[in-house]
Residue, then its C-alpha position, 0 to 999 in steps of 0.5 A: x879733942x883737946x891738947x889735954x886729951x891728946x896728950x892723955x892718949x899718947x901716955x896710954x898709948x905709951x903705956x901700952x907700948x910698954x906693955x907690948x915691949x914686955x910681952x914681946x920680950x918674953x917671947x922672944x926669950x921663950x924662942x931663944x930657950x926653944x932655939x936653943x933646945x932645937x939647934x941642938x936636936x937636929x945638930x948635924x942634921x942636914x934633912x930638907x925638914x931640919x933645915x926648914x925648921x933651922x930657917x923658920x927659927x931664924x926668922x922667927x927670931x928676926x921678927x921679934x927683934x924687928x918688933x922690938x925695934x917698931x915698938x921702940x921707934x913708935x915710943x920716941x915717935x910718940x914721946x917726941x910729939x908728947x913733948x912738942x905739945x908741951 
């Protein structure tokens, strides 16, 4: 494999991190909105299940961030070694 074609696959690779971070954005506003909605339904609510559901919530959001965050440093990662190829 050449610099060229190495080169040529960290732009797709690139490309497709740009994707994912699209995509991953977009649910993770669809989360927030169903968050939202369901904080407010089960409001005062201390049933085992509410609280279940209010900490899967919680976690659910910590991922997408968490993701955001691997797609980020995998793009520096990969740009920094596009450059370093020249």
């Amino acid at each position: 494999m050449s610099v060229g074609d190495v080169k040529a696959d960290l732009r797709d690779g690139n490309q497709s991190l740009d994707q994912a971070k699209t995509t991953i954005e977009g649910i993770g506003a669809a989360l927030a909105e169903l968050r939202s909605l369901a904080l407010a339904t089960l409001h005062d609510s201390q049933h085992p299940e509410a609280k279940k559901a209010r900490s899967a919530l919680a976690e659910a959001t910590r991922e997408v961030e968490l993701t955001l965050r691997t797609v980020a440093v995998a793009k520096d990662r990969s740009t920094a070694f596009l450059k370093a190829l020249g």
